[in-house]
C-alpha positions as CSV (number, residue, x, y, z in Angstrom):
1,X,99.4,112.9,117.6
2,X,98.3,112.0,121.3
3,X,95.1,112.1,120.8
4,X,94.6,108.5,120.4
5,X,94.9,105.6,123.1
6,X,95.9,101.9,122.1
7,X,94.1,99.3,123.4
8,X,92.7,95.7,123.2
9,X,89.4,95.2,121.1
10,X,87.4,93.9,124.4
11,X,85.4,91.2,123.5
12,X,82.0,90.9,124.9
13,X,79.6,88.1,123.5
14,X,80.9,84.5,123.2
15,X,81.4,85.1,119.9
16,X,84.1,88.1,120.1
17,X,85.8,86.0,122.9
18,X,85.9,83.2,120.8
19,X,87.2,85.8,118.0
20,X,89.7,87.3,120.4
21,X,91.5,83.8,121.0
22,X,91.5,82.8,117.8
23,X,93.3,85.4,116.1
24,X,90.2,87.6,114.8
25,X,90.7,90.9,116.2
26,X,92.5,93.8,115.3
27,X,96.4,94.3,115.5
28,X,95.6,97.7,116.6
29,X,92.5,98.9,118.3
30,X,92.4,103.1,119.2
31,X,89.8,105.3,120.1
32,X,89.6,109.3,120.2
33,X,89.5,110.9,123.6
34,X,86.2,112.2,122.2
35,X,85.2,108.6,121.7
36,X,83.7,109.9,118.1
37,X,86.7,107.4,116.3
38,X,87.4,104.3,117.0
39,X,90.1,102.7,115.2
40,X,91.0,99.4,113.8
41,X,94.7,98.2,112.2
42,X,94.0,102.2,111.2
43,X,96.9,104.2,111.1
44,X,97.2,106.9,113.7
45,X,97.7,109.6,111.6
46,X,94.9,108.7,109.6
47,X,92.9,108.9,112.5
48,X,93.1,112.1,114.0
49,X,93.4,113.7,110.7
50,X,90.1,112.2,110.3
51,X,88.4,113.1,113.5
52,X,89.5,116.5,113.2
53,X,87.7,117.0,110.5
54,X,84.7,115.5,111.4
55,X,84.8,117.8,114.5
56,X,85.2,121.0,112.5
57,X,82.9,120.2,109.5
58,X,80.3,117.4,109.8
59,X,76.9,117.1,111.4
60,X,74.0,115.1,112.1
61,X,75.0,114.4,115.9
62,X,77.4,114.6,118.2
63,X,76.9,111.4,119.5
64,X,77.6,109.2,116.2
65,X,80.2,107.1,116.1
66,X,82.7,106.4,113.1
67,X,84.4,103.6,113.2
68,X,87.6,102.8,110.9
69,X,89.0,99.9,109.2
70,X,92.4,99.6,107.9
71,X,94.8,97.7,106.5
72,X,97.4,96.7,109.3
73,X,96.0,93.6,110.5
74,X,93.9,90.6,109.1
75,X,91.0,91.3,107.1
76,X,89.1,88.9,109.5
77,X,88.2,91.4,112.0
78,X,86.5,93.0,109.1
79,X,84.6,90.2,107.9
80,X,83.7,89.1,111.4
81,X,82.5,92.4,112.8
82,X,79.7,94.8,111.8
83,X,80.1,98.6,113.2
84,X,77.6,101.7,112.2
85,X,79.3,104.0,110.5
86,X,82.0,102.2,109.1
87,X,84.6,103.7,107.0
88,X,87.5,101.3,105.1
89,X,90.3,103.7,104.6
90,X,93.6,102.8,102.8
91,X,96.5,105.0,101.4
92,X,98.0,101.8,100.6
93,X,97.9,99.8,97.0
94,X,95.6,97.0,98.3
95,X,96.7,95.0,94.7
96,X,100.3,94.0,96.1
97,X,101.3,92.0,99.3
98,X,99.9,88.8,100.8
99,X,98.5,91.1,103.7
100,X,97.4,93.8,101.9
101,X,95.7,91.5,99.0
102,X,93.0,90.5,101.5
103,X,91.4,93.7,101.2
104,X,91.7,93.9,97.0
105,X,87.7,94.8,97.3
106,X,88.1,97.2,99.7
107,X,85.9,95.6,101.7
108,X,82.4,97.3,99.9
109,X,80.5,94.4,101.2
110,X,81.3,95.0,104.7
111,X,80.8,99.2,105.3
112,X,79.2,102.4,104.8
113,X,82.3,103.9,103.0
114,X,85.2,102.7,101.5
115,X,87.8,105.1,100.4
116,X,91.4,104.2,98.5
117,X,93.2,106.0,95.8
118,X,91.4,103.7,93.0
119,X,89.1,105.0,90.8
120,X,86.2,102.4,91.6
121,X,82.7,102.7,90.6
122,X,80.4,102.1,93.9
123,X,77.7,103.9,95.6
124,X,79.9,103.9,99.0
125,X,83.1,104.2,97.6
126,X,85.3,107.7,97.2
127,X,88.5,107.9,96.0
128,X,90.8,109.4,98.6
129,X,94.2,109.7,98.3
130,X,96.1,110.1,101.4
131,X,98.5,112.7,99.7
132,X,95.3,115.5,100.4
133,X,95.8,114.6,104.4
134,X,99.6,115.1,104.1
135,X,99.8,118.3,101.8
136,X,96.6,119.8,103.5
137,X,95.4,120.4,106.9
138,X,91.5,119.1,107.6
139,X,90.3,122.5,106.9
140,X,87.2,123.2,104.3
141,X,88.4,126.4,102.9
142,X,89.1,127.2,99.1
143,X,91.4,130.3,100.3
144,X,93.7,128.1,102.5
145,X,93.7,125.8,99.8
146,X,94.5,127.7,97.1
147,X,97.2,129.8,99.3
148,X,98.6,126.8,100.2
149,X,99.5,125.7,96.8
150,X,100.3,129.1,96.0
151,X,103.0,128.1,98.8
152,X,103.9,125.0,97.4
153,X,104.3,126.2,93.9
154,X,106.8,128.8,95.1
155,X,108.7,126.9,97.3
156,X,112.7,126.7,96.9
157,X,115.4,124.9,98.8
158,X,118.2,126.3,99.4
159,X,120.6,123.6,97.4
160,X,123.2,123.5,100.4
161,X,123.4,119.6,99.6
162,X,123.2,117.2,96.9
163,X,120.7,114.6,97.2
164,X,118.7,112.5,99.8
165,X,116.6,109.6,100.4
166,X,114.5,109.3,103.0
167,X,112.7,106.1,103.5
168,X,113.2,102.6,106.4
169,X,113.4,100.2,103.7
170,X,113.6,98.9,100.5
171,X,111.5,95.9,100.6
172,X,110.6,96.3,96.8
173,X,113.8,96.9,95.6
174,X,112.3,100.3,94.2
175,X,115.4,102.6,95.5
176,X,118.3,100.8,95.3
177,X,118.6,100.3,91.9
178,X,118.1,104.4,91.7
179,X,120.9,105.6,94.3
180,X,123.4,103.1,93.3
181,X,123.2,104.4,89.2
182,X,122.9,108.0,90.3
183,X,126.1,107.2,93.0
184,X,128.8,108.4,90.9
185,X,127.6,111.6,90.3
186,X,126.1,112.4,93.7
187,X,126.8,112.9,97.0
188,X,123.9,111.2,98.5
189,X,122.5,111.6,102.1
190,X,120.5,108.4,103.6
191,X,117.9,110.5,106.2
192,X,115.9,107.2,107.1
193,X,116.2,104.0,108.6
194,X,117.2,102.4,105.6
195,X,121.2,102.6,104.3
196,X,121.2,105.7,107.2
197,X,124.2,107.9,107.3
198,X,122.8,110.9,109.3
199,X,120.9,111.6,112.4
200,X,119.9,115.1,111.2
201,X,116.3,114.3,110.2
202,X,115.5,113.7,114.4
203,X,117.9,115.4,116.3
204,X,118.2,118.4,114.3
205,X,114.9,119.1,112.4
206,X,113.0,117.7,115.2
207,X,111.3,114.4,112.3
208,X,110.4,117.3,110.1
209,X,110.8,115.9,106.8
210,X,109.5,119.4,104.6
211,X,112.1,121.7,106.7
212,X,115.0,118.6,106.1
213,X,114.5,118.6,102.3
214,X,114.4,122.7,102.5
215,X,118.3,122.0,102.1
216,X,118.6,119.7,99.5
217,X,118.8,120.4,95.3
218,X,117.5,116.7,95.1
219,X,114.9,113.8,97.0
220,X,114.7,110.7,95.6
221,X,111.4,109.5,96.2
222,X,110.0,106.5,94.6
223,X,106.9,104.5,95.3
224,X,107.3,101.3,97.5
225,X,105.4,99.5,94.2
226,X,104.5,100.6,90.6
227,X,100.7,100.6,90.5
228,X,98.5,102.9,88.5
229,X,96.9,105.6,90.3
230,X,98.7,104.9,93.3
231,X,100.6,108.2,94.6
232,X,101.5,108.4,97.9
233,X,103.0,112.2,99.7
234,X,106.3,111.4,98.6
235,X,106.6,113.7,95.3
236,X,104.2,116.4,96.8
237,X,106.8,116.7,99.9
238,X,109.6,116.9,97.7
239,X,107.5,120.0,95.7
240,X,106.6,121.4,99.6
241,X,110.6,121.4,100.9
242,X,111.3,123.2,97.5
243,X,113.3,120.2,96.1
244,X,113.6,118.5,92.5
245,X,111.6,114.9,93.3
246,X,113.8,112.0,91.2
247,X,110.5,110.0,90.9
248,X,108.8,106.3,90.1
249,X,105.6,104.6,90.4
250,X,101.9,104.8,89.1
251,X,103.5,104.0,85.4
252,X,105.2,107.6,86.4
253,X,101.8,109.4,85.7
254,X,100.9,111.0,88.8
255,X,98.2,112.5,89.2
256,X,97.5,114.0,85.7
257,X,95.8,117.1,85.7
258,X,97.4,118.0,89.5
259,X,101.4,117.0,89.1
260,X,103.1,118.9,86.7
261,X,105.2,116.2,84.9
262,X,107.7,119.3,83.9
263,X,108.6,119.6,87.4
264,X,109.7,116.2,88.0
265,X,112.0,114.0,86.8
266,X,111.3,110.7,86.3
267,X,113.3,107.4,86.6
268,X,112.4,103.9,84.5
269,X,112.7,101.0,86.7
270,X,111.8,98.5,83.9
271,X,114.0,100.0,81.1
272,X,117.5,101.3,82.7
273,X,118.6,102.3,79.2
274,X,115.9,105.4,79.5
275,X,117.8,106.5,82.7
276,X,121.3,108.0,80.7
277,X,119.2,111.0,79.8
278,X,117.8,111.4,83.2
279,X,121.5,111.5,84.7
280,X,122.7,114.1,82.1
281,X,119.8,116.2,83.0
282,X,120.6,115.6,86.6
283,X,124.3,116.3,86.3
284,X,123.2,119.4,84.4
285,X,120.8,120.4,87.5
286,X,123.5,119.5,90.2
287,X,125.7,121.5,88.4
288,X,124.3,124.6,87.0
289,X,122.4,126.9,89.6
290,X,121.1,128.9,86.9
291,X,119.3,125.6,85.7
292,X,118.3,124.3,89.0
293,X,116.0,127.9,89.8
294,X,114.5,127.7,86.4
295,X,113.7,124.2,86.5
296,X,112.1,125.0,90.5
297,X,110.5,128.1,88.8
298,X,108.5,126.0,87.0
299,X,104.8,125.7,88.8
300,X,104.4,122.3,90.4
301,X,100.8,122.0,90.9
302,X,98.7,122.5,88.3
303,X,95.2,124.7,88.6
304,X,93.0,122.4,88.6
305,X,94.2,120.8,92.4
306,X,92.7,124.0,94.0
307,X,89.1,122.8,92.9
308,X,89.8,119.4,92.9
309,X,90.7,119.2,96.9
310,X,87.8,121.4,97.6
311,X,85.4,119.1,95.8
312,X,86.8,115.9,97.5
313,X,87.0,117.3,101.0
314,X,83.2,118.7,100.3
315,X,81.8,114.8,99.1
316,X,83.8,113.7,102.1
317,X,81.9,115.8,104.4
318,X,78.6,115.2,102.8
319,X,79.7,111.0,102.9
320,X,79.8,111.1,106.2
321,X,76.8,113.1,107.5
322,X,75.2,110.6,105.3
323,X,76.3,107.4,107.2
C-alpha cells in the first residue's frame, strides 16, 4: 500500500489560504507517485485499488488527473473546491453518523462521478460497492473472475477453532449483543482491537484476515449499522477463508441474486426471540462435522456475480474515460 504519500492540501489563492485556516481542507490529502490520483479524506486502500485500475484499463490520456473525494473529513472541502475529474467514492452508509450525514447526497452537485452502494438514479452516479475491491483484484477479466469465485465457492476452513470476531470496535452496539448470547455455547476468539484476546491475526498471519479465518468453523461478522443495500467485505471474507459467516445488516438481505442466503446464517438484532433457532442450528454446526461440510458445500455465490462484476467493472471503465 506504499504507493501513496500524505500530505497537506497546499493552498494557493487567498481563498484556499483563507480555507486552510479555517478548517476547510481535507483531513487527508494523498497523491499517487504517478500523480494520476490525488486523494481527499479518501481511504488509502480505495485509492490505489483505484489507480491500478485506471493504469491497466482506462484511456483517453495519460496525463488526466482523477481526483477523489471521500468521506473522512468535512464535506466542506467538497463544497469549497472544484477538481476535473472528480470522483465521490464511499463504501460507507452515508445515512448514519453526524459526519458521515453530510454527504447523504453524495455530493452529485459537486462531481463527475459519484459512486456508493445505493441504488440512486443519476446520470453520474454508479453503484459501487466496495465488497468488488476487496473480493477482486482491479483486473478486467471474466476468466479471473469467474475462477475466482469458483475459488471462493469451494473454499473450506479447516474447523481447528470455534468462533471469531474480528473487528476495533463496537460503536453501534451491533456485536455485542451477538457474542455475549452465542458465549455459552462457544469458545470465542476476539482477533481485533476490540474485546482482543489474541495477537495471532499480526504476528502470526502477518494482518491476513482470509488465511486467519482459514482456521475457524465460525466469523461473526455483522455490519457496523443496519441499512438496506449496505454490504460491506465482511460476509464475502468469511465465504473466502472457508468459514460459516454469523451475519447482520442490510435488513439481512445481502446482496440478492449474489449471496446465497443458504450459506449464511443470520442473526436478528431487533427480535432476540428469532435468535434460539439460530443457536440450535449453530450448536448443531459446532458440533457435527458431518453438518458443518455440508452446510460449507453449499455454493456461496450465486451465478449471476460472475456477470455482474464484469458489467460493473466495464461501466466503471467506460465512467471514467468519459470524465
Amino acid at each position: 500500500m506504499g504507493n501513496y504519500d500524505l500530505k497537506m492540501y497546499p493552498p494557493k489563492t487567498f481563498g484556499e489560504k483563507l480555507d486552510y485556516w479555517i478548517g476547510n481542507r481535507p483531513k487527508y490529502y494523498r497523491v499517487s507517485e504517478t500523480g494520476r490520483m490525488h486523494g481527499y479524506n479518501s481511504s488509502e486502500v480505495d485509492l490505489v485499488w483505484f489507480e491500478k485500475f485506471i493504469q491497466h484499463y482506462v484511456h483517453g490520456g495519460d496525463e488526466k488527473v482523477y481526483h477523489m473525494m471521500g468521506v473522512f473529513g468535512s464535506k466542506m472541502f467538497c463544497k469549497r473546491h472544484r477538481f476535473p475529474h472528480t470522483i465521490f467514492f464511499s463504501g460507507e452508509t452515508v445515512h448514519t453518523g453526524k459526519l458521515l450525514l453530510e454527504y447523504d447526497y453524495y455530493c452529485l452537485d459537486r462531481v463527475d462521478l459519484s459512486m456508493t452502494f445505493d441504488r440512486v438514479e443519476a446520470p453520474n452516479y454508479l453503484r459501487f460497492p466496495q465488497w468488488i475491491m476487496w473480493l477482486f483484484e482491479p483486473v478486467l477479466d471474466k476468466n479471473y473472475i469467474s475462477n475466482r469465485v469458483k475459488e471462493i465457492n469451494e473454499a473450506k476452513s479447516t474447523g481447528k477453532e470455534e468462533v471469531i470476531i474480528i473487528c476495533n470496535h463496537d460503536g453501534h452496539k451491533t456485536r455485542a449483543p451477538i457474542c455475549d448470547s452465542l458465549s455459552d455455547i462457544l469458545s470465542i476468539t476476539y482477533g481485533g482491537r476490540w474485546r482482543n484476546t489474541t495477537r495471532d491475526l499480526w504476528d502470526k498471519y502477518n494482518d491476513d484476515k482470509i488465511r486467519y479465518l482459514h482456521e475457524f468453523k465460525f466469523n461473526i461478522c455483522p455490519e457496523n449499522r443496519n441499512v438496506k443495500d449496505y454490504v460491506t467485505e465482511k460476509v464475502f471474507e468469511s465465504f473466502a477463508g472457508g468459514t460459516i459467516p454469523i451475519y447482520y445488516g442490510s435488513n439481512n438481505e445481502p446482496e440478492p441474486g449474489i449471496v446465497n442466503p443458504d450459506a449464511v446464517l443470520f442473526w436478528d438484532l431487533e427480535h432476540p426471540e428469532n435468535n434460539e433457532q439460530v443457536k440450535s442450528r449453530i450448536k448443531e454446526l459446532n458440533e457435527s462435522e458431518t453438518s458443518r461440510q455440508a452446510f460449507l458445500s453449499q455454493v456461496k455465490l450465486l451465478p449471476h456475480t460472475v456477470d455482474y462484476v464484469y458489467d460493473t467493472l466495464c461501466e466503471l471503465k467506460k465512467r471514467l474515460e468519459e470524465i
